[in-house]
C-alpha positions in Angstrom: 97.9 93.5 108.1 100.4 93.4 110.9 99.0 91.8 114.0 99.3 94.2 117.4 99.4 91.6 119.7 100.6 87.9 120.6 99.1 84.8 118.7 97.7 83.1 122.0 96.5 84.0 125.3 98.8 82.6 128.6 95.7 80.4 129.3 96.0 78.8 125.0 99.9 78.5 125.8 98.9 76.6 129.5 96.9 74.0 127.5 99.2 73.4 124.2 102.5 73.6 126.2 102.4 70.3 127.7 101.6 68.6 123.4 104.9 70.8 122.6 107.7 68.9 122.0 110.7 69.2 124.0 114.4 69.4 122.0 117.1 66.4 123.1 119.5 67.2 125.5 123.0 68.1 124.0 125.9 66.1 125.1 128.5 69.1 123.9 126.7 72.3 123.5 126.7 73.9 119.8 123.4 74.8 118.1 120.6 72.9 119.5 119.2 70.0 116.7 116.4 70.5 114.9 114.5 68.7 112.5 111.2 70.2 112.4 110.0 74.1 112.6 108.6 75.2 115.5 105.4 74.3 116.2 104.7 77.5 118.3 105.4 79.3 114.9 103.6 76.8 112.3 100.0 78.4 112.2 101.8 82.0 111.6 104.2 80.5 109.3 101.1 78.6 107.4 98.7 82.3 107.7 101.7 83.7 105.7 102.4 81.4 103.1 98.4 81.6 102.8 98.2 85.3 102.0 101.4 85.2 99.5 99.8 82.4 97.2 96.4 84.7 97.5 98.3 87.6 96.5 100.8 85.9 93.6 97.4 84.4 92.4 95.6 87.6 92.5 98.8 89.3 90.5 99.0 86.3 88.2 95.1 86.9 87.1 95.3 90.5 87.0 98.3 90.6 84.3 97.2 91.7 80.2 98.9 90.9 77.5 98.5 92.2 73.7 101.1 89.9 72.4 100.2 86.7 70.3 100.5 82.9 71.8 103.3 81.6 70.8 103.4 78.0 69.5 106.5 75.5 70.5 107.7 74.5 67.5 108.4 77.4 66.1 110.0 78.8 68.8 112.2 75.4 68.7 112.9 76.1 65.1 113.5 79.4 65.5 115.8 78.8 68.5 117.6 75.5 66.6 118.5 77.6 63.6 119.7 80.7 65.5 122.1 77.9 66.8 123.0 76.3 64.0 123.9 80.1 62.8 126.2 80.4 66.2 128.0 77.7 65.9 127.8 76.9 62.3 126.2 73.5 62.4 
């Protein structure tokens, strides 16, 4: 689903960019600081991370298995004497 056009309108921008914060002047260039993520980006950014958890939990749901359970403690066991065989303890 790839968008075709700009997020908002000039007249949305007019009205939000006066609640956008402004960054702090820098008193010897470099990178400018930054503490937060854009706000202009934060409702694409929060569409996005949106449709991946839909999709992971969509993919997460669909998945079959024909295998058993498998219980804890005998995987521990299992895993404990494998190591004890290893290492000889």
């Amino acid at each position: 689903m790839a968008r075709s056009g700009p997020l908002l309108t000039e007249a949305q921008w007019k009205k939000i960019a006066p609640l956008l914060p402004r960054p702090p002047k820098q008193r010897k260039g470099g990178r400018p600081w930054i503490d937060k993520p854009s706000k202009m980006n934060e409702a694409a950014f929060q569409a996005a991370i949106d449709e991946v958890a839909a999709a992971s939990s969509r993919l997460l749901h669909s998945l079959e298995t024909n295998a058993l359970p498998r219980n804890r403690e005998e995987e521990a066991a299992k895993a404990k004497a494998r190591a004890a065989a290893r290492f000889g303890d």
